[in-house]
C-alpha positions in Angstrom: -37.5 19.1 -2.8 -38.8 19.8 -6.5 -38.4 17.6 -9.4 -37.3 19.8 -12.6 -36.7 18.6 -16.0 -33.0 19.6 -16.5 -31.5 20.0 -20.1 -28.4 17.3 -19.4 -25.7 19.6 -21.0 -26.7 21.8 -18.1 -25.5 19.5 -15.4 -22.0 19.3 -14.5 -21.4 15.5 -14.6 -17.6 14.3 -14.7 -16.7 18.0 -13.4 -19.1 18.1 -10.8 -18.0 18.9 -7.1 -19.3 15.5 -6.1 -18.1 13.2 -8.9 -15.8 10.5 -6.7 -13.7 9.5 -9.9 -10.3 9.8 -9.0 -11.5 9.1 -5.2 -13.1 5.8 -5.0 -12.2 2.6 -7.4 -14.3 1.5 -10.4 -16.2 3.6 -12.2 -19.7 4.9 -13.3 -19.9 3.1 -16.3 -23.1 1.2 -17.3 -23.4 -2.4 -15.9 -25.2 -4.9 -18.7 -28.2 -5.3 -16.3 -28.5 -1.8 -15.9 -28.2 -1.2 -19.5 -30.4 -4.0 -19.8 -33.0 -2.4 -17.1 -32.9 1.2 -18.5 -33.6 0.0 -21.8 -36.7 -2.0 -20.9 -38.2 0.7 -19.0 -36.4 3.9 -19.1 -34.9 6.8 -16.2 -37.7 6.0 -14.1 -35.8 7.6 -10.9 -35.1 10.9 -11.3 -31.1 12.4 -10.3 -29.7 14.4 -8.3 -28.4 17.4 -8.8 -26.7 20.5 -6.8 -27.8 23.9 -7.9 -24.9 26.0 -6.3 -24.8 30.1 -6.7 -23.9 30.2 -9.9 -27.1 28.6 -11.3 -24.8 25.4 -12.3 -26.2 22.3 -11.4 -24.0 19.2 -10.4 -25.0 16.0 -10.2 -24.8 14.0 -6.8 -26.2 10.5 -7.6 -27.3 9.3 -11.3 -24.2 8.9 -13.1 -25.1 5.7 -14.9 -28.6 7.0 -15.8 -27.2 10.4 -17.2 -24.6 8.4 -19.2 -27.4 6.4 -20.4 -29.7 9.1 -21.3 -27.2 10.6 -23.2 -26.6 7.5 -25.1 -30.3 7.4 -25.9 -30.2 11.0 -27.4 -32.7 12.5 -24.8 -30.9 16.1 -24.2 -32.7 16.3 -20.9 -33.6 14.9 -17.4 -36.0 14.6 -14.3 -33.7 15.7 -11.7 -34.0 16.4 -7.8 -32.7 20.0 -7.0 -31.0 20.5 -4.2 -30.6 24.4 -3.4 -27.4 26.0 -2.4 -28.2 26.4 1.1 -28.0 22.6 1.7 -25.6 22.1 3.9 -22.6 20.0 3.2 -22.9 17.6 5.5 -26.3 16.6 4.0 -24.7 16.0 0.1 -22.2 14.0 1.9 -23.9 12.0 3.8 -26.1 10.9 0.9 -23.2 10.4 -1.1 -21.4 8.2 2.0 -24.1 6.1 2.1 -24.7 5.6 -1.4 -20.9 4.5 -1.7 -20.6 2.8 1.5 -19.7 -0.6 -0.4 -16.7 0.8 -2.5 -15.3 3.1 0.2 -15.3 0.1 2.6 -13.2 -2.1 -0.2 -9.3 -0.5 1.1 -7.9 1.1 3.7 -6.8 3.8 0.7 -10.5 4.2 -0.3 -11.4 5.0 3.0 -8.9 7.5 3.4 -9.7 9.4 0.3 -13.3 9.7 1.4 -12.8 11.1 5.0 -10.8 13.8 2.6 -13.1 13.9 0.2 -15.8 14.7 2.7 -13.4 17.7 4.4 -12.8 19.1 1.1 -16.8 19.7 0.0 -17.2 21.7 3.6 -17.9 18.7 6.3 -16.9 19.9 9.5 -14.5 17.4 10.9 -16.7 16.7 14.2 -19.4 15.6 11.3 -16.8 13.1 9.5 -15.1 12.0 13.0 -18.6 11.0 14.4 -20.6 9.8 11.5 -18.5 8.3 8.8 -15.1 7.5 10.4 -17.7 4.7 13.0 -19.1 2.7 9.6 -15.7 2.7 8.0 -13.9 1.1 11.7 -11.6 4.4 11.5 -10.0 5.9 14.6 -12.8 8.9 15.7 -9.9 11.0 17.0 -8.8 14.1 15.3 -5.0 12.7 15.0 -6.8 10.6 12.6 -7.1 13.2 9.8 -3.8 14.6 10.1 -2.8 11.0 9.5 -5.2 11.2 6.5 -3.2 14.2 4.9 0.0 12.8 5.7 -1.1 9.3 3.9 -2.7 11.5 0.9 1.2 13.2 0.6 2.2 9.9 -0.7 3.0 9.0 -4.6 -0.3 8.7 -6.5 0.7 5.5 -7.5 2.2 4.4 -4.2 -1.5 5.2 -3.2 -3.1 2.9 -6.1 -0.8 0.1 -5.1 -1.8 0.1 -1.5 -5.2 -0.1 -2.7 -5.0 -2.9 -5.2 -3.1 -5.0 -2.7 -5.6 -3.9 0.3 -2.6 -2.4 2.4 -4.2 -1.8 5.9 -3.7 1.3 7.9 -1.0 0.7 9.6 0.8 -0.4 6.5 -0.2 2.4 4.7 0.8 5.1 7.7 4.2 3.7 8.0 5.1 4.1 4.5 4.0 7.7 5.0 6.9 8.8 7.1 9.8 7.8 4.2 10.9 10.2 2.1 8.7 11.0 -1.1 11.6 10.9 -3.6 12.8 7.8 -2.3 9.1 6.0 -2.3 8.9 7.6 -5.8 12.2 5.8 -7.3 10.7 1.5 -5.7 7.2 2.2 -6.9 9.4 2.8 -10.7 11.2 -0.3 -10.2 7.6 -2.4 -9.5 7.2 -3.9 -13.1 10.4 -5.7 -11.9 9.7 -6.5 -8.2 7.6 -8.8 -6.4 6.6 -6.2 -3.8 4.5 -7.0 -0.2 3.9 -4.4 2.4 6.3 -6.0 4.2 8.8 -5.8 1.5 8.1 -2.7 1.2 8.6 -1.3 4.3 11.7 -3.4 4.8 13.3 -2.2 1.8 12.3 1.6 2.6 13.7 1.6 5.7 17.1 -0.1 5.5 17.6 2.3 2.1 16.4 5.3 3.9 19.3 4.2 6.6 22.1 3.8 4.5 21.6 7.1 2.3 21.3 8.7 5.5 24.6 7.7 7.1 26.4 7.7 3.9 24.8 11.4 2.9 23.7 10.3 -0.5 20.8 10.6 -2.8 18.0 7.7 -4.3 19.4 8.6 -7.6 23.1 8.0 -6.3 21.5 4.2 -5.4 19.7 4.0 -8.6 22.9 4.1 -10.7 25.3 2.0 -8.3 26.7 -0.7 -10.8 25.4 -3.1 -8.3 22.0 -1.8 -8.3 22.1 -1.5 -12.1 23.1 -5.1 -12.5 20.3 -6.4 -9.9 17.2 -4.7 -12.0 18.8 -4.6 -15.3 19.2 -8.8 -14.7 17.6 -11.6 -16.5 16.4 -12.7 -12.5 12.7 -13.2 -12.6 10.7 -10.7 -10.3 10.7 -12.7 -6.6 14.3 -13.6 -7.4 15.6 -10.2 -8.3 13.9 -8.6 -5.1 15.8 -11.1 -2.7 19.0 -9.9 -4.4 18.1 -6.1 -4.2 17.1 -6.9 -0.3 19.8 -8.6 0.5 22.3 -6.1 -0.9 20.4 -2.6 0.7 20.6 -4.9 3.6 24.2 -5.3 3.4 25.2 -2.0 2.9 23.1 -1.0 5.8 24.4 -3.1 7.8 28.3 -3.8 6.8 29.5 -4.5 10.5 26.5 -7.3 10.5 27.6 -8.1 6.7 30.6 -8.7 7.4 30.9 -11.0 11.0 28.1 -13.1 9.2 30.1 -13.9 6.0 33.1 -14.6 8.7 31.3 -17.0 11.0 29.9 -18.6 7.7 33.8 -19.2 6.9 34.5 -20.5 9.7 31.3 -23.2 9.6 31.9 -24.0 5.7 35.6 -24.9 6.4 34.9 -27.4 9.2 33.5 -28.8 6.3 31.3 -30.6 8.7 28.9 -33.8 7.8 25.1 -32.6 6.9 24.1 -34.7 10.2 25.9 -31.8 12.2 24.3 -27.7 11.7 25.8 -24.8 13.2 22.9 -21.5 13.3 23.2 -18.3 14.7 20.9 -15.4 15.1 22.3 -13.9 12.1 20.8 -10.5 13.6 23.3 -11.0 16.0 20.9 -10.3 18.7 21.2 -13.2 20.6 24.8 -14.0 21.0 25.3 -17.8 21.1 25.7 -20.6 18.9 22.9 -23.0 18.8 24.2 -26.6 17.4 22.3 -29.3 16.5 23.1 -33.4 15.9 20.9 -35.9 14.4 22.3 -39.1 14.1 20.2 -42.4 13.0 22.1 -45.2 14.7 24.3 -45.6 17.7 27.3 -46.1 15.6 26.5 -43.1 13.6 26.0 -40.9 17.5 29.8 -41.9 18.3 31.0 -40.6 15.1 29.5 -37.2 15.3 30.4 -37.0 19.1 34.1 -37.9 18.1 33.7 -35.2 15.2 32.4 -32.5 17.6 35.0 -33.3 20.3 37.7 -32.8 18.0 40.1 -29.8 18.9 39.7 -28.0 15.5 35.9 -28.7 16.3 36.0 -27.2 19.8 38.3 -24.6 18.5 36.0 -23.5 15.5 33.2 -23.1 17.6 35.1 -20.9 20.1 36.2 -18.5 17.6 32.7 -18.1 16.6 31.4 -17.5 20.2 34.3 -14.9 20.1 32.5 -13.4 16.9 29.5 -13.3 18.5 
């Protein structure tokens, strides 16, 4: 391909067609020891650029040398010019490889490049066969409509999954909640201490409960309750164990409530700390699971005597009843 000197206010640079800002994480900026290197012996490689039918050129690869040719007042470049008849899959391929190490860093940056790719003209046999292998990635065509789905989420739903290195399967199962509702956690996330976990826990059991109870996020978001929970002086792990526990209780009220009655029945027996009384407070597994640990003989025939009492053995009845 021919080498032309290319005046640099000629080249599309932050608005070219295959500037990944905005796709992959970090930036084009100049390192120090590039700096340092370009300096000491100038833009010895020459960039690349696009030429498509409109005579524009855009640059492919060279955005740190442009940006530092620029700073050095030259006005133009050396550049590698690719005609328009280049196929796509050949400008993305160079561009894959020359970004393998930040599309590899999240799940998130993957995603954005398989879209990436589509979006500049790769055929999606091209991206299922050559890029989706290197990146681990599923080579089935389900895959990219699991890639659009994922891209339909909050952009900064999107950046947070990144930052925290969500995986896939995180990521896709936050996908299928509604947007307005994802929209309205990822607000309150200054005040949370958020996991993927968390996440999805909280998602879900609120998703539930507005459902069956036919109201809105926004209905939530103003619930005195609510208000009181984010509003509070509770630092951010604290106040997201309160927020879980309530959306959990007014998911579940049935569950709520035959806990908090069982829990009555166990704190009135007012039983020494040597007995415990737990439950699968899921109330999956129906029984009672009781436990003694007693550190003399003496001490065994007081617990026994304490456990064969009839308020004991009538307690613990009742609670099997619950169950």
């Amino acid at each position: 391909m021919p080498i032309q000197c290319v005046r640099i206010n000629d080249i599309r640079i932050d608005k070219s067609r295959f500037a990944c800002k905005g796709i992959l994480s970090g930036d084009d900026d100049l390192e120090p020891h590039i700096e340092r290197s370009l300096q000491d012996f100038g833009v010895l490689t020459p960039v690349l650029v696009y030429r498509d039918n409109c005579g524009e050129y855009h640059l492919i690869d060279g955005f740190k040398r442009i940006r530092f040719a620029r700073q050095s007042g030259l006005t133009a470049v050396e550049a590698v010019v690719m005609p328009e008849s280049t196929p796509a899959e050949e400008i993305v391929a160079i561009i894959f490889y020359n970004k393998l190490s930040r599309i590899k860093k999240s799940a998130i940056s993957k995603i954005r490049f398989v879209l990436f790719a589509l979006d500049l003209g790769a055929s999606e046999e091209r991206v299922l066969k050559f890029i989706c292998p290197p990146l681990e990635l599923k080579p089935h065509r389900s895959f990219i409509e699991e890639c659009r789905r994922i891209h339909g989420l909050p952009a900064e739903l999107k950046e947070f999954c990144h930052e925290k290195r969500f995986s896939l399967k995180q990521i896709l199962n936050l996908a299928y909640y509604p947007h307005d509702l994802l929209v309205h956690i990822m607000a309150w996330k200054p005040l949370l201490h958020l996991s993927a976990s968390v996440l999805d826990e909280v998602a879900s059991n609120l998703k539930d409960y507005l459902r069956a109870n036919n109201k809105t996020v926004s209905d939530f978001a103003k619930d005195d309750e609510v208000e009181g929970i984010i509003n509070s002086g509770l630092n951010p792990r604290e106040r997201t164990e309160r927020l879980r526990r309530l959306i959990h209780e007014r998911r579940y009220p049935t569950l709520t409530g035959v806990n908090a009655k069982i829990q009555k029945m166990v704190d009135e027996l007012n039983l020494p700390e040597e007995i415990n009384i737990s439950w699968d407070r899921t109330l999956e597994n129906r029984r009672a699971d009781l436990s003694i640990h007693p550190e003399s003989a003496k001490e065994w025939n007081d617990l026994m005597n304490i456990l064969n009492a009839a308020e004991t053995a009538r307690a613990i009845g009742n609670i099997l009843n619950e169950l």
